[in-house]
C-alpha positions, 0 to 999 in steps of 0.5 A: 550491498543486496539484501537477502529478500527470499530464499526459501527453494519452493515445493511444485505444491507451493507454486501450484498454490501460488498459481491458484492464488494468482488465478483468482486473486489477481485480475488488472494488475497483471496488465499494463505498466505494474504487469510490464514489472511482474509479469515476466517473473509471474510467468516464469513461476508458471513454468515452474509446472504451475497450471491454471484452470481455464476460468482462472486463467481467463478470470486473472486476465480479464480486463475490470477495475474491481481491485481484489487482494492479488492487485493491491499486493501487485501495486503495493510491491511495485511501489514499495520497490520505487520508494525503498529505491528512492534514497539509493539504497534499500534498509533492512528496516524497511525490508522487515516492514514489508515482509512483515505486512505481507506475511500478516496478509496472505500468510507464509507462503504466499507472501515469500513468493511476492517477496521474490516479486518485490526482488526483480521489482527493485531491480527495475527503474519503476515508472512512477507516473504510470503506475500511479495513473493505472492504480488510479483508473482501476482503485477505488479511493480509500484503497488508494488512501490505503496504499500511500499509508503504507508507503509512508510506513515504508518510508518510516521504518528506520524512524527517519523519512528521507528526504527523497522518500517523501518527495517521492511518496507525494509525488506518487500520491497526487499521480493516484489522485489524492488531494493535498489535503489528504497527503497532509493528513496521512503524512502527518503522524510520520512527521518528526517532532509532535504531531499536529491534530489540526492537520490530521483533521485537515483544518486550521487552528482558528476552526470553530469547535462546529467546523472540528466535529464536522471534519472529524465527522467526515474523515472517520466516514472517509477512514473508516476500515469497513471502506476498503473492503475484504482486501485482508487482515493486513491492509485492515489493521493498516485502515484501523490504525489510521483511523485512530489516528483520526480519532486521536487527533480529534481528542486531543482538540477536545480535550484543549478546547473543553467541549464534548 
């Protein structure tokens, strides 16, 4: 059964305002294998009568890796397709998830028209590997450490991560160059049963109270929401709330072991 991912009928006001948003917003994701998904649909809401100035045009074809909002929507639909794929079937729960991130993000408009993106992206058989390699090459790391966050969010919305999802997810983490350690770490909070404050600080339990406030140390600088930029209020509510997961976890140590 497909589910309804948009179906508001958009004004030539609003694709324009979608094409501008495009232009300036959007610079490598419009190539290589995630452009090879989108970009297709991205054209056909310029024939819609959408018109790009000339530096707008030339600015969101520009080959740079300094990753702006419009790439990391571009990687996160592409890869929220492949992990809502990845059981066989697509959850309203995990649907509500996405919307919800992204209205919270670019606002109303913006983020039906990526909904209708994420539409033809579920369609499609996504080539993980490549699109990880491309975010990797052109993402710097705590956007990277961002995305699989929200991946396992995905993964988690129904408060079951199947199986196949978090197989993928960690598949798609060491293509984006994320060490182990990290994938532990993120992965750790979205795990069934107590969560392990040792593992979201990436040490063991035998750790000397020295080594834990020094893990906590250069995690909260590694997560810190400052990290990732001016990407939004959505991808920035996401980083605060892994860095209090970090902050929680270091806590709880300290309060079992007794020391300030």
């Amino acid at each position: 059964m497909e589910l309804e991912v948009v179906s508001k009928k958009f004004t030539k006001q609003e694709m324009a305002g979608f094409g501008k948003w495009v232009g300036g917003a959007i610079g490598w994701a419009l190539g290589g294998p995630i452009g090879g998904i989108l970009g297709y649909q991205v054209g056909k809401l310029f024939t819609s009568g959408i018109q790009m100035d000339e530096e707008g045009g030339r600015r969101a074809y520009q080959s740079q890796r300094t990753t702006r909002g419009g790439d990391f929507a571009m990687s996160l639909v592409v890869l929220s397709a492949a992990v809502m794929n990845a059981d066989g079937k697509v959850l309203k729960s995990e649907l509500e998830f996405v919307k919800k991130f992204l209205k919270l993000n670019f606002g109303d408009d913006i983020s039906d028209q990526l909904l209708l993106l994420l539409r033809e992206a579920l369609k499609k058989n996504v080539d993980v590997r490549g699109v990880a390699v491309q975010i990797r090459t052109n993402m710097d790391h705590p956007k990277r450490l961002l995305l699989l966050q929200y991946l396992y969010g995905i993964a988690n919305a129904d408060g079951h991560v199947d199986t196949r999802e978090l197989e993928l997810i960690r598949l798609i983490a060491r293509h984006l160059g994320i060490s182990l350690k990290d994938i532990g770490s993120i992965e750790e909070p979205f795990q069934s049963g107590t969560l392990n404050p040792y593992k979201v600080l990436e040490i063991t339990e035998t750790a000397t109270d020295a080594e834990v406030k020094k893990a906590y140390r250069k995690l909260a600088i590694k997560f810190h929401p400052d990290k990732i930029g001016d990407l939004g209020e959505g991808p920035r509510k996401l980083a605060k709330e892994r860095f209090l997961q970090v902050q929680g976890a270091y806590e709880q140590i300290k309060k079992s072991r007794g020391f300030k």
